[in-house]
C-alpha positions as CSV (number, residue, x, y, z in Angstrom):
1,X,0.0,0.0,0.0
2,X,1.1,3.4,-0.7
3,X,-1.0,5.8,0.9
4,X,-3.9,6.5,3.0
5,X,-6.7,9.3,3.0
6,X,-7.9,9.8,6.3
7,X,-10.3,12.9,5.4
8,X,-13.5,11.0,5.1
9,X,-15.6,8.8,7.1
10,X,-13.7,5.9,6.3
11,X,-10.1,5.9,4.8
12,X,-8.9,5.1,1.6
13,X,-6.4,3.1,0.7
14,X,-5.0,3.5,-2.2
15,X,-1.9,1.2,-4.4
16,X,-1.0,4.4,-6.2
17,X,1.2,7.7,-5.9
18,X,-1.2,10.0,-6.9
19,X,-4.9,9.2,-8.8
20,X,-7.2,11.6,-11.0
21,X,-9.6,14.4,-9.4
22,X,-12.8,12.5,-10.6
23,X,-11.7,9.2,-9.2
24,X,-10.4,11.1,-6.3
25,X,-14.0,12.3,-6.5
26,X,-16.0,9.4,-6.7
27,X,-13.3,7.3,-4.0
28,X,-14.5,10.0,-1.5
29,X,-18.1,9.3,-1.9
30,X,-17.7,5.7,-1.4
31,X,-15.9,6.4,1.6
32,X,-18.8,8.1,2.9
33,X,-21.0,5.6,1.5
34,X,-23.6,4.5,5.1
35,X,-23.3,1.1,4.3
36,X,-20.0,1.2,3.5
37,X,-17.3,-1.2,5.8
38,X,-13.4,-1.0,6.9
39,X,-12.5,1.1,3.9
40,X,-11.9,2.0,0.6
41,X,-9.3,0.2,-1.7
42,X,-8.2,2.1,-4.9
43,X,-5.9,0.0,-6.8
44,X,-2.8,1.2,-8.9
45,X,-5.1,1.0,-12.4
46,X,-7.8,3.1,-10.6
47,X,-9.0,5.8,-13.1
48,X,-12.6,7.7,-13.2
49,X,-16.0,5.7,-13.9
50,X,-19.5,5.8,-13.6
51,X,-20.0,6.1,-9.0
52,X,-17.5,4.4,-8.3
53,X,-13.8,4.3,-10.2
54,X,-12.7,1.5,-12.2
55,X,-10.2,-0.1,-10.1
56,X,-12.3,0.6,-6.8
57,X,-13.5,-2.0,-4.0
58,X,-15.4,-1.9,-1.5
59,X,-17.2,-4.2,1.0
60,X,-21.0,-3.2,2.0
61,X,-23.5,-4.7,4.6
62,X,-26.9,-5.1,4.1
63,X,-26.9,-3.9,0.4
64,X,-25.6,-4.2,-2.8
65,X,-24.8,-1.5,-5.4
66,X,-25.2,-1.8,-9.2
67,X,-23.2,1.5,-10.3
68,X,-20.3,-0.6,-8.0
69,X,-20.6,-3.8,-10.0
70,X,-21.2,-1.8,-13.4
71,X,-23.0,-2.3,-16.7
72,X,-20.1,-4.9,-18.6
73,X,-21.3,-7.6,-15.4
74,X,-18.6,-10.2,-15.8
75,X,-16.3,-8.9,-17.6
76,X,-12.8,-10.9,-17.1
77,X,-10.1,-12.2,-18.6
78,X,-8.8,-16.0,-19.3
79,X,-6.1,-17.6,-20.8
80,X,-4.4,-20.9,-21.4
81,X,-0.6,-21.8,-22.1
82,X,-0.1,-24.1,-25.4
83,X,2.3,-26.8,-25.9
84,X,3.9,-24.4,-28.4
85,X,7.2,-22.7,-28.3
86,X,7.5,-20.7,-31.6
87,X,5.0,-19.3,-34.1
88,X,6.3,-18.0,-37.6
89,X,4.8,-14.5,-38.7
90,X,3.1,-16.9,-41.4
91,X,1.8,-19.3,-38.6
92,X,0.4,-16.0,-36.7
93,X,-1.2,-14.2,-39.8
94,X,-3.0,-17.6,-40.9
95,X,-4.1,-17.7,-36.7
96,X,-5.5,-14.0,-36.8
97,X,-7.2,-15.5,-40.1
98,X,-8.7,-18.0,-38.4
99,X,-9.5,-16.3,-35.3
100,X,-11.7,-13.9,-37.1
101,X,-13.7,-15.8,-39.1
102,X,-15.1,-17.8,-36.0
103,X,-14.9,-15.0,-33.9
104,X,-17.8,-12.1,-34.2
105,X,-16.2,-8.9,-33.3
106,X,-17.1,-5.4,-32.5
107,X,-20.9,-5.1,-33.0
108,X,-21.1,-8.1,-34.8
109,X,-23.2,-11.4,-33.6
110,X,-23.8,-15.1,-34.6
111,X,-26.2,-14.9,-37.3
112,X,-27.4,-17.9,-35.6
113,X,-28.0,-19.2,-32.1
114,X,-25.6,-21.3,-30.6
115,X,-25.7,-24.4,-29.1
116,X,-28.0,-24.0,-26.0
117,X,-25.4,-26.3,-23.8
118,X,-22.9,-23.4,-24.1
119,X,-25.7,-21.0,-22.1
120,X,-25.4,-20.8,-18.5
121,X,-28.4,-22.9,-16.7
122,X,-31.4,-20.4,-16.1
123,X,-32.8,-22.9,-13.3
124,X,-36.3,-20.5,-12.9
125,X,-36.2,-17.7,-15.8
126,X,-39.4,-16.1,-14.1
127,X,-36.7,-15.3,-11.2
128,X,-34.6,-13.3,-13.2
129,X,-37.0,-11.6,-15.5
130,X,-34.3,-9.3,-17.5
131,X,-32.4,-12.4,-18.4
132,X,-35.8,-14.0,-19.7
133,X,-36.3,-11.0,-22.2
134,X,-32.7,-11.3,-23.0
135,X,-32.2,-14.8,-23.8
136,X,-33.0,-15.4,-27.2
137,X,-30.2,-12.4,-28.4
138,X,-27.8,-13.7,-26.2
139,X,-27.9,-17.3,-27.7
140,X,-26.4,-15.3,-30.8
141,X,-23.7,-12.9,-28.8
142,X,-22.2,-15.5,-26.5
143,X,-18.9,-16.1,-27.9
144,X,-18.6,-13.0,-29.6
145,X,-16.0,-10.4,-28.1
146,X,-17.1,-6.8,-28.5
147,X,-15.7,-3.5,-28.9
148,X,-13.6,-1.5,-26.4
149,X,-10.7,-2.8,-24.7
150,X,-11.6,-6.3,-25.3
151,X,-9.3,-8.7,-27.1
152,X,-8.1,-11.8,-28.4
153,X,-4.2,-12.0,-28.1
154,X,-1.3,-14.4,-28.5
155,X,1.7,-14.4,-26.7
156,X,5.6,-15.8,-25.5
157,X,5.0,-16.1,-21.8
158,X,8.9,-16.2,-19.9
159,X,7.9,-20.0,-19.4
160,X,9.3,-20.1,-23.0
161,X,5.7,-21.5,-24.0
162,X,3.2,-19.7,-26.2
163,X,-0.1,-18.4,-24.8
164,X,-3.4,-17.8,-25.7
165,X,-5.3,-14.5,-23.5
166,X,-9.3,-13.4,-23.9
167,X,-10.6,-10.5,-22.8
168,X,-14.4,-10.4,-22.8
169,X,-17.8,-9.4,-20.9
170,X,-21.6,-10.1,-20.8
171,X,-22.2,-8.4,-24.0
172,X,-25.9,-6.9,-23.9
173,X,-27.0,-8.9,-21.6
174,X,-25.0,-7.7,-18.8
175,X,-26.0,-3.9,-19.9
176,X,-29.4,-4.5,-19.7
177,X,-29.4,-6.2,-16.6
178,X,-27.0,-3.7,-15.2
179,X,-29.3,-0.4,-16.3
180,X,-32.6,-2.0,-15.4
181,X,-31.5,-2.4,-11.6
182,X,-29.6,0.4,-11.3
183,X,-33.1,2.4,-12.2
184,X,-34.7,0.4,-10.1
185,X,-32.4,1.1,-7.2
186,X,-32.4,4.8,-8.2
187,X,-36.6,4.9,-8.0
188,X,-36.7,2.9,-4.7
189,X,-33.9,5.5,-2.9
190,X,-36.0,8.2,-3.6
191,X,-39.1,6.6,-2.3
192,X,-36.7,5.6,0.9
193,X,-35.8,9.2,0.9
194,X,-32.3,8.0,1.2
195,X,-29.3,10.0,2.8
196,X,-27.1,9.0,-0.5
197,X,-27.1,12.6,-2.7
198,X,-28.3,10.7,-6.4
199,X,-25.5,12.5,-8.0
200,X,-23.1,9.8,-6.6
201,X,-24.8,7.5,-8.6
202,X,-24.5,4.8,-5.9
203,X,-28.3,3.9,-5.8
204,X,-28.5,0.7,-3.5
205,X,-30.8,-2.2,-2.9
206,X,-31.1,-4.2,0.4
207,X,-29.8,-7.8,0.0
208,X,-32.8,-9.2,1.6
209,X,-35.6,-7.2,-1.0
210,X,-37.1,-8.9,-3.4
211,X,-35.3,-6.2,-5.4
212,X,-32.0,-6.9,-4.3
213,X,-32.0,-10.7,-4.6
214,X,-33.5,-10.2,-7.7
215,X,-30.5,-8.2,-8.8
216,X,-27.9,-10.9,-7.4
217,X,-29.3,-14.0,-9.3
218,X,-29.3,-11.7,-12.5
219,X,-25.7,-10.3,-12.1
220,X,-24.4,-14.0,-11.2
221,X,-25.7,-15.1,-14.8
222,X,-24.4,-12.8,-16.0
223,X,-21.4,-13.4,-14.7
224,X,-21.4,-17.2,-15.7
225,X,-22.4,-16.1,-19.1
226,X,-18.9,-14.1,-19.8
227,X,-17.5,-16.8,-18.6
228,X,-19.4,-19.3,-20.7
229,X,-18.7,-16.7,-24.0
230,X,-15.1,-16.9,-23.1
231,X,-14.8,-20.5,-23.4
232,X,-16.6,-21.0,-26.3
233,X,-14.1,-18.2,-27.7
234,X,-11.1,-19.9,-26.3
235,X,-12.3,-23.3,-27.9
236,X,-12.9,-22.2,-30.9
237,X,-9.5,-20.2,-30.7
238,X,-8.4,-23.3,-29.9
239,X,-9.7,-25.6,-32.8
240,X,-7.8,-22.7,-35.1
241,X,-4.5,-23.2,-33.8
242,X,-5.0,-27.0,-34.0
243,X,-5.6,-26.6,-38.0
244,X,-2.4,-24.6,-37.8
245,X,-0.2,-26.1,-35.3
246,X,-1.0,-29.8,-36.9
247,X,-0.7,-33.2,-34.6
248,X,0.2,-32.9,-31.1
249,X,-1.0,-29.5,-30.3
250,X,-1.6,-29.1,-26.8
251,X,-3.4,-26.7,-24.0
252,X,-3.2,-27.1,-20.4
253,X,-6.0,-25.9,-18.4
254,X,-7.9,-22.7,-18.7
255,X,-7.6,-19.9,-16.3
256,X,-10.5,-17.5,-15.6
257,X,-11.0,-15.0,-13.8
258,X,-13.9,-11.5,-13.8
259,X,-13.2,-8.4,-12.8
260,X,-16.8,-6.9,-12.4
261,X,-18.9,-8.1,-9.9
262,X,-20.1,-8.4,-6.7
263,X,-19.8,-11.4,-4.0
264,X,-20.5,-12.7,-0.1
265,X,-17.0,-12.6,1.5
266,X,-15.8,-12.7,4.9
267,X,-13.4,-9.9,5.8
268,X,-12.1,-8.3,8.6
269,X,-14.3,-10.6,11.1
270,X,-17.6,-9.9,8.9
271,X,-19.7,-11.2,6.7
272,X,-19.8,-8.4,3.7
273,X,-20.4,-7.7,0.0
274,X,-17.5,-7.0,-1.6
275,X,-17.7,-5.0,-5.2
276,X,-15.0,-5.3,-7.5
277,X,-15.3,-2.9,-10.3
278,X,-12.0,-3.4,-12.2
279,X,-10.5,-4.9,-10.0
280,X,-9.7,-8.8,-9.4
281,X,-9.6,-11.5,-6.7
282,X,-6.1,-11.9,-5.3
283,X,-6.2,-14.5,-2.2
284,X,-3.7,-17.2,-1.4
285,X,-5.6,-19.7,-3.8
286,X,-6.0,-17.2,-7.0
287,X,-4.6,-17.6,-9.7
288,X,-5.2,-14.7,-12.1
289,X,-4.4,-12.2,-15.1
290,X,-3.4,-8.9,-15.3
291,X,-3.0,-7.9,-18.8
292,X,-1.2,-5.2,-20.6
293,X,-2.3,-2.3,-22.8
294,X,-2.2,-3.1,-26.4
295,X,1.6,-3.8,-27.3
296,X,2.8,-4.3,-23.6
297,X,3.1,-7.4,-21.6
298,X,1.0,-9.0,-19.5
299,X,1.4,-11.0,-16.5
300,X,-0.1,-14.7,-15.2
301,X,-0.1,-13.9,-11.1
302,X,-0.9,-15.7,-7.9
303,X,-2.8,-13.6,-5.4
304,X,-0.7,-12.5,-1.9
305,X,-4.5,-12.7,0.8
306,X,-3.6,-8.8,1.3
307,X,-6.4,-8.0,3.8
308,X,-6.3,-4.2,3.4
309,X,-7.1,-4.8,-0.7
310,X,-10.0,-7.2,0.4
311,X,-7.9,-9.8,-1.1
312,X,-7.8,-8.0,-4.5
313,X,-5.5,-6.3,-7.2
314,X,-5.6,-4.7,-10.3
315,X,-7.4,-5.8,-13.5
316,X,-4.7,-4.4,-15.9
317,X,-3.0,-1.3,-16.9
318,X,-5.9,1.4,-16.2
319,X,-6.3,4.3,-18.6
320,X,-4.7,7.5,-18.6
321,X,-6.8,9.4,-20.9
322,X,-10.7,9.2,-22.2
323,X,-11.2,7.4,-25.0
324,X,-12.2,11.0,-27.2
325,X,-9.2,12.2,-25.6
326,X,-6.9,9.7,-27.3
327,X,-8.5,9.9,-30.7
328,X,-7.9,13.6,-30.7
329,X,-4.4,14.2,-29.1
330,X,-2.3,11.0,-30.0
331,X,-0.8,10.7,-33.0
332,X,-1.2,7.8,-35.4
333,X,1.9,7.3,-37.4
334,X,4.0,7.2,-34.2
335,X,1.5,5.0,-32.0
336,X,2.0,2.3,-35.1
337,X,5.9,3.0,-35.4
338,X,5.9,1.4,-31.4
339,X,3.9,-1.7,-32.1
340,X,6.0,-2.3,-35.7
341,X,9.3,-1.7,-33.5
342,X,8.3,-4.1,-31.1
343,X,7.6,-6.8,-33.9
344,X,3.5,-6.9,-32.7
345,X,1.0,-7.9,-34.9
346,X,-1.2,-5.0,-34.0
347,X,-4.9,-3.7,-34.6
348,X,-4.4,0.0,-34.9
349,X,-5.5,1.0,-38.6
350,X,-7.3,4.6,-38.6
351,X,-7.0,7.2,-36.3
352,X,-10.6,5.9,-34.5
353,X,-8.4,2.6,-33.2
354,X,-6.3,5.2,-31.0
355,X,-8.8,5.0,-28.6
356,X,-6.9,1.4,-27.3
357,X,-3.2,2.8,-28.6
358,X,-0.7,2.2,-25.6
359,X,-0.2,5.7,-24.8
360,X,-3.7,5.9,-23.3
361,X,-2.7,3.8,-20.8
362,X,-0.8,3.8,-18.1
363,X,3.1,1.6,-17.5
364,X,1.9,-2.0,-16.7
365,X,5.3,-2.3,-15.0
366,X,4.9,0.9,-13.2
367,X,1.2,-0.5,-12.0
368,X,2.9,-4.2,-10.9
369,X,5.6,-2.5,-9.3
370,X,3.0,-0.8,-7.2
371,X,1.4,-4.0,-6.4
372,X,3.7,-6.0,-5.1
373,X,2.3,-6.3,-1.6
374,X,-0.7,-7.8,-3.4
375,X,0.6,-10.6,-6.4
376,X,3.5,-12.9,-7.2
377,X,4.4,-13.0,-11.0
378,X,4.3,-17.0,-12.2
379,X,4.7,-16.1,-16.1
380,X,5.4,-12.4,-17.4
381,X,3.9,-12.5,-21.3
382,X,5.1,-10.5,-24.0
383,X,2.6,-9.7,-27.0
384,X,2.8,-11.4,-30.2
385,X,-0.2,-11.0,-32.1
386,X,-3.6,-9.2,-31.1
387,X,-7.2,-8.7,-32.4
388,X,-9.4,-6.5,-31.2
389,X,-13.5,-5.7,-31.9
């Protein structure tokens, strides 16, 4: 830990030197937050979102906030280490081939459903009454990876084997469920007349309201359905390196692991809620992923059981700038020159693809560094090849 705030109701801890005004902002509120327990932890990726900053936890009793879990529900990262030690630029352009035409990307679904064993059980679909409406579309996004940040990437891990990293959400599905309960929260909070100002955007429901465990068996499909969209991805990944690869192609197991959610933990001597919003599980028997901007290394980690990060760490590099920002201000030509330097099969192509250029984010190294208290490096992986939506 570097620092603490003691201004507020509760403190905030924070894995980071110094961390943006509107984060700063929104950290504060949660630290005033009346349901709010311990502290606040702000991890060295923290950077401004929508109530509370990506890169934010924090436990809760009695209730559960949607705005702290946010509208990507699920949203994670997994990977899997191949029985592969070298990949020709040949071998790696017929793999991004490959890749893509299995692999819907950007705003782009299945045409048709998939197979309905790929889709999380619904057990009683009348219980979770946004996931009902949203089934059907979902049979045709699951295994499709979005826009944004999200990627497909290969890599040369320092176990001198080549790996295979996803990163992927809920799709729709997650958004609606997300927006529907955060409305609902807002409505009820007003009819409470609740203490929380609504410009904190940290509407709440109670864990034992119909409301509330409503909102908890929706956001856990959710969250088994980025899972389930990861693995079909990684399969079918999978069955393209196979075709390239030839006989004796091998995976070991997959790792998985969200970053967006909200779970029953025990911390501190109590039984809490603990929101991760960007931010990742890190206990003793975690093993998890904390990738790289675009063109930078990632890292395979094993959690440390930090108590004062609620047994968490980062979920990657964090952003430096908006999205708009980076459009605008970084230059093209030289953004590509980095990724061509470093031998990267990249996806920057037009000025629009800046949004994800390296620059907008912050030193991965810089961001491990500061989290050393909270991970142990197993394999540190070096990009070869990435596609993004």
């Amino acid at each position: 830990m570097i620092k603490t705030i003691e201004t507020e109701k509760l403190p905030i801890r924070m894995w980071l030197d110094d961390v943006e005004e509107g984060a700063l902002s929104q950290a504060k509120n949660l630290a005033n937050f009346p349901y709010a327990v311990k502290h606040i932890a702000l991890m060295p990726d923290c950077h401004k979102g929508f109530g509370m900053p990506i890169g934010g936890v924090m436990a809760t009793r009695e209730v559960i906030v949607p705005n702290a879990v946010g509208v990507d529900i699920g949203c994670g990262m997994c990977a899997v280490q191949t029985s592969l030690t070298e990949l020709s630029r040949k071998q790696l352009l017929d793999l991004l081939a490959g890749i893509r035409s299995r692999i819907p990307l950007g705003h782009r679904h299945h045409k048709n459903s998939q197979d309905p064993a790929r889709m999380p059980a619904t057990g009683d679909r009348g219980s979770m009454p946004v996931v009902e409406r949203e089934y059907r579309s979902a049979t045709r996004q699951i295994g499709t990876l979005g826009g944004g940040n999200h990627f497909i990437e290969i890599q040369k891990g320092s176990d001198g084997q080549i790996w295979i990293m996803i990163h992927s959400g809920s799709r729709n599905i997650g958004k609606q469920v997300a927006d529907h309960y955060n409305r609902l929260a807002v409505k009820l909070n007003e009819k409470w007349k609740s203490p929380v100002p609504r410009s904190h955007q940290l509407a709440y429901l109670p864990v034992d309201s119909n409301e509330g465990k409503r909102y908890i068996r929706e956001m856990n499909y959710c969250v088994d359905f980025a899972f389930a969209s990861r693995k079909l991805m990684m399969d079918r990944t999978i069955q393209v390196f196979e075709s390239v690869a030839g006989p004796g192609f091998k995976t070991a197991p997959m790792i998985n692991i969200a970053h967006n959610y909200a779970a029953f933990e025990s911390h501190f001597g109590e039984d809490v809620v603990v929101h991760r919003k960007g931010a990742t599980k890190a206990d003793r028997d975690t093993t998890g992923i904390i990738p790289g901007s675009q063109g930078a290394n990632s890292y395979i980690v094993k959690g440390k059981g930090n108590r004062d990060s609620f047994n968490s760490c980062s979920h990657g590099a964090g952003r430096t700038m908006g999205r708009k920002q980076a459009i605008r201000t970084l230059d093209l030509a030289a953004e590509v020159r980095k990724l061509e330097e470093k031998g990267v099969l990249h996806a920057i192509r037009n000025q629009g693809d800046l949004e994800e250029a390296a620059s907008a984010y912050k030193d991965i190294s810089m961001v491990m560094e500061l989290q050393h208290d909270l991970v142990d490096v197993l394999v540190e992986l070096s990009p070869l090849a990435v596609i993004k939506g």
